[in-house]
N, C-alpha and C positions, 0 to 999 in steps of 0.2 A: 308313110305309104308311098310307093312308087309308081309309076305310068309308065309310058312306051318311053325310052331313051332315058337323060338324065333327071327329069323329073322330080319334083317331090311335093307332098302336100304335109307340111310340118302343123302340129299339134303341142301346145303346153296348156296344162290346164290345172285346177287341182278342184278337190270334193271341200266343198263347205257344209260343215255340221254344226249345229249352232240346236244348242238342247231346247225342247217345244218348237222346232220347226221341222218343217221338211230338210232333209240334206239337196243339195243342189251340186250339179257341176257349172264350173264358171270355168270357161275354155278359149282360146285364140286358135287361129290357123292360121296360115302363111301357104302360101305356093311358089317352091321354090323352080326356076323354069333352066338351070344349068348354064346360063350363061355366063360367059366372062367375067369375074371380078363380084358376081354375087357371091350372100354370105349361104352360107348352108344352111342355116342353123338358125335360131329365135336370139335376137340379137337380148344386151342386158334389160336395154331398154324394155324391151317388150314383155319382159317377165316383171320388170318393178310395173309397168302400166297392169300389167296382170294383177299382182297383189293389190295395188288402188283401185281398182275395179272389186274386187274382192270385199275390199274395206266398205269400199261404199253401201256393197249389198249385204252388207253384215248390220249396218246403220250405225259405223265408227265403232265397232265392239273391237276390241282388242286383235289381233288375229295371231296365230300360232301356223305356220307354214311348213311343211315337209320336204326339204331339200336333197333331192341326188348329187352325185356326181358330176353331175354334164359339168364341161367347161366352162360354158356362158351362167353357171350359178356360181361359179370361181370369179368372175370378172370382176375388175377393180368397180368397174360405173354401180353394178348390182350391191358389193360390198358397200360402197358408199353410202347407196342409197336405205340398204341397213340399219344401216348405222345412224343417217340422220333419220329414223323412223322409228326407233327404237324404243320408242313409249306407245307404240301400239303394235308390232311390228316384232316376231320373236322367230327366228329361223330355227329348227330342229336339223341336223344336217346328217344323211344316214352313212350309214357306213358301206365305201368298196363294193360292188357287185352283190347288193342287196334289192331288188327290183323287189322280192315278194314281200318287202317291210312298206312299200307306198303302194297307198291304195288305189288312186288314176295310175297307176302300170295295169291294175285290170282294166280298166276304162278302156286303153288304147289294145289291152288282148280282145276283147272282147270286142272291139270295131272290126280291128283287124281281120278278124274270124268270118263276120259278115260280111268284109268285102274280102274272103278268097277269090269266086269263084268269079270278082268282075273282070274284065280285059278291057282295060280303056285305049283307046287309039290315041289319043293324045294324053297331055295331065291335064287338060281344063275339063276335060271329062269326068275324073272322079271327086273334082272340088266339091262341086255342090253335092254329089250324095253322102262325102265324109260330113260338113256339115249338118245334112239332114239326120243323118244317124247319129250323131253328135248332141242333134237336139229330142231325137226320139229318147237316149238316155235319160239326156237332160229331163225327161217330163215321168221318170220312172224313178222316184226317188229309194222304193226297195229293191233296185238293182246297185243303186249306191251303196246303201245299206249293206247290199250281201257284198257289194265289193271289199267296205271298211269292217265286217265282224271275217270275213277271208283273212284277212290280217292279222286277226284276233284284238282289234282294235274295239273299245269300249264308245256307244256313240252316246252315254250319259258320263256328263263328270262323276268320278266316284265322289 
Protein backbone atom coordinates (compact mmCIF):
# COMPACT_ATOMS: atom_id res chain seq x y z
CA UNK A 1 0.00 0.00 0.00
CA UNK A 2 1.25 3.34 -0.99
CA UNK A 3 1.05 7.15 0.51
CA UNK A 4 1.82 10.53 -0.74
CA UNK A 5 5.60 10.26 -2.46
CA UNK A 6 7.58 7.16 -2.08
CA UNK A 7 6.18 5.58 0.64
CA UNK A 8 5.05 2.14 1.57
CA UNK A 9 3.51 0.15 4.20
CA UNK A 10 4.75 -3.49 3.50
CA UNK A 11 2.79 -6.69 4.66
CA UNK A 12 3.74 -10.59 4.84
CA UNK A 13 1.74 -12.70 6.57
CA UNK A 14 0.17 -16.11 6.09
CA UNK A 15 -3.50 -17.94 7.41
CA UNK A 16 -2.88 -20.64 10.02
CA UNK A 17 -5.43 -23.58 10.00
CA UNK A 18 -4.85 -25.93 12.33
CA UNK A 19 -8.02 -28.70 12.33
CA UNK A 20 -10.56 -27.92 15.61
CA UNK A 21 -9.43 -24.53 15.95
CA UNK A 22 -10.21 -21.33 14.67
CA UNK A 23 -7.95 -20.27 11.37
CA UNK A 24 -5.98 -17.19 12.31
CA UNK A 25 -3.92 -14.56 10.33
CA UNK A 26 -0.52 -14.18 11.76
CA UNK A 27 1.06 -11.06 9.89
CA UNK A 28 4.15 -8.26 10.05
CA UNK A 29 4.24 -4.91 8.68
CA UNK A 30 6.93 -2.76 7.89
CA UNK A 31 6.89 0.97 6.69
CA UNK A 32 8.88 1.62 4.21
CA UNK A 33 9.79 5.76 4.15
CA UNK A 34 11.90 5.81 0.54
CA UNK A 35 15.00 6.91 1.71
CA UNK A 36 18.37 6.37 0.59
CA UNK A 37 19.87 2.89 0.82
CA UNK A 38 16.47 1.45 2.46
CA UNK A 39 15.51 -2.00 1.54
CA UNK A 40 11.99 -2.13 -0.12
CA UNK A 41 10.99 -5.11 0.62
CA UNK A 42 10.54 -7.73 4.04
CA UNK A 43 14.01 -8.57 4.34
CA UNK A 44 14.78 -12.86 4.73
CA UNK A 45 15.05 -12.24 8.18
CA UNK A 46 11.73 -11.11 8.68
CA UNK A 47 9.90 -13.93 6.99
CA UNK A 48 12.01 -16.78 8.93
CA UNK A 49 10.90 -14.58 12.31
CA UNK A 50 7.56 -14.76 10.60
CA UNK A 51 7.40 -18.58 10.40
CA UNK A 52 8.74 -18.92 14.25
CA UNK A 53 6.13 -16.70 15.38
CA UNK A 54 3.87 -19.09 13.49
CA UNK A 55 5.34 -22.22 15.18
CA UNK A 56 4.96 -20.88 18.26
CA UNK A 57 1.12 -20.19 17.98
CA UNK A 58 0.58 -23.55 16.50
CA UNK A 59 2.20 -24.95 19.96
CA UNK A 60 5.34 -26.50 17.98
CA UNK A 61 2.86 -28.45 15.65
CA UNK A 62 4.56 -29.19 12.52
CA UNK A 63 4.04 -26.33 10.04
CA UNK A 64 3.47 -26.50 6.15
CA UNK A 65 4.11 -22.95 4.57
CA UNK A 66 2.90 -21.62 1.22
CA UNK A 67 5.71 -19.85 -0.73
CA UNK A 68 5.44 -17.23 -3.86
CA UNK A 69 7.75 -16.07 -5.84
CA UNK A 70 9.11 -12.91 -4.25
CA UNK A 71 12.72 -12.55 -4.28
CA UNK A 72 13.37 -12.42 -0.55
CA UNK A 73 11.53 -16.13 -0.36
CA UNK A 74 14.76 -17.01 -2.97
CA UNK A 75 17.21 -15.60 -0.40
CA UNK A 76 20.09 -17.68 0.59
CA UNK A 77 19.58 -16.44 4.68
CA UNK A 78 15.62 -17.87 4.30
CA UNK A 79 16.87 -21.05 2.23
CA UNK A 80 19.23 -21.74 5.05
CA UNK A 81 17.02 -21.26 7.51
CA UNK A 82 14.79 -23.98 5.83
CA UNK A 83 16.84 -26.11 5.73
CA UNK A 84 18.07 -26.01 9.40
CA UNK A 85 14.25 -26.29 10.25
CA UNK A 86 13.27 -28.95 8.47
CA UNK A 87 11.90 -31.39 11.00
CA UNK A 88 9.13 -28.90 11.63
CA UNK A 89 9.33 -26.65 8.81
CA UNK A 90 8.02 -27.74 5.02
CA UNK A 91 7.88 -24.95 2.37
CA UNK A 92 5.21 -25.68 -0.50
CA UNK A 93 6.67 -23.21 -3.13
CA UNK A 94 3.98 -22.11 -6.06
CA UNK A 95 4.34 -21.92 -9.36
CA UNK A 96 5.12 -18.24 -11.68
CA UNK A 97 2.27 -15.84 -11.57
CA UNK A 98 -0.04 -17.95 -9.46
CA UNK A 99 -1.36 -15.36 -6.78
CA UNK A 100 -4.98 -17.07 -6.86
CA UNK A 101 -3.37 -20.59 -5.59
CA UNK A 102 -2.25 -18.53 -1.99
CA UNK A 103 -4.89 -17.78 0.10
CA UNK A 104 -3.31 -14.28 2.15
CA UNK A 105 -3.18 -12.81 -1.69
CA UNK A 106 -7.06 -12.40 -0.72
CA UNK A 107 -6.15 -11.13 2.58
CA UNK A 108 -4.11 -8.15 1.09
CA UNK A 109 -7.15 -7.86 -1.95
CA UNK A 110 -9.45 -7.47 0.39
CA UNK A 111 -7.49 -4.65 2.57
CA UNK A 112 -6.67 -3.11 -0.25
CA UNK A 113 -10.27 -2.65 -1.21
CA UNK A 114 -11.04 -0.93 1.99
CA UNK A 115 -8.48 1.44 1.82
CA UNK A 116 -9.42 2.66 -1.84
CA UNK A 117 -11.06 5.52 -1.04
CA UNK A 118 -8.33 6.73 1.75
CA UNK A 119 -5.83 9.74 0.78
CA UNK A 120 -3.14 9.89 3.33
CA UNK A 121 -1.05 13.03 3.38
CA UNK A 122 1.80 11.51 4.63
CA UNK A 123 2.60 7.34 5.07
CA UNK A 124 2.57 7.47 8.87
CA UNK A 125 -0.94 8.12 8.26
CA UNK A 126 -2.28 4.90 6.80
CA UNK A 127 0.17 2.64 9.18
CA UNK A 128 -2.07 2.37 11.79
CA UNK A 129 -5.42 1.80 9.92
CA UNK A 130 -3.69 -1.05 7.69
CA UNK A 131 -2.79 -2.49 10.99
CA UNK A 132 -6.27 -2.02 12.38
CA UNK A 133 -7.98 -3.57 9.50
CA UNK A 134 -5.41 -6.26 9.68
CA UNK A 135 -6.62 -7.14 13.02
CA UNK A 136 -10.45 -6.51 12.29
CA UNK A 137 -9.61 -9.75 9.85
CA UNK A 138 -7.63 -11.09 12.04
CA UNK A 139 -10.80 -11.49 14.62
CA UNK A 140 -12.98 -12.92 11.62
CA UNK A 141 -11.89 -16.26 11.32
CA UNK A 142 -14.94 -17.04 8.28
CA UNK A 143 -13.48 -14.38 6.27
CA UNK A 144 -10.30 -16.66 6.44
CA UNK A 145 -12.23 -19.54 5.81
CA UNK A 146 -13.90 -18.06 2.68
CA UNK A 147 -10.46 -16.78 1.68
CA UNK A 148 -8.89 -20.65 1.85
CA UNK A 149 -12.17 -22.66 0.37
CA UNK A 150 -11.74 -19.43 -2.69
CA UNK A 151 -8.86 -21.45 -3.40
CA UNK A 152 -10.47 -24.57 -3.30
CA UNK A 153 -8.37 -25.32 -0.53
CA UNK A 154 -9.74 -28.15 1.99
CA UNK A 155 -9.52 -26.62 5.76
CA UNK A 156 -10.00 -30.43 7.21
CA UNK A 157 -7.18 -33.03 6.44
CA UNK A 158 -8.61 -35.51 4.15
Amino acid sequence: MTGKGSGRVLMAGTIRVRPGRETRLIYRTQTYRGRTGEKKGFRARAFADLLTSARRQLGDAPLIAVGDNANTHHAKVLREFCDRNSDWLTIVKLPPYAPDLNPVEGVWAHLKKSLANLAPRTIHDPTPLVKNRLRDIQRRPEVLNGFIAGNGLALEPP
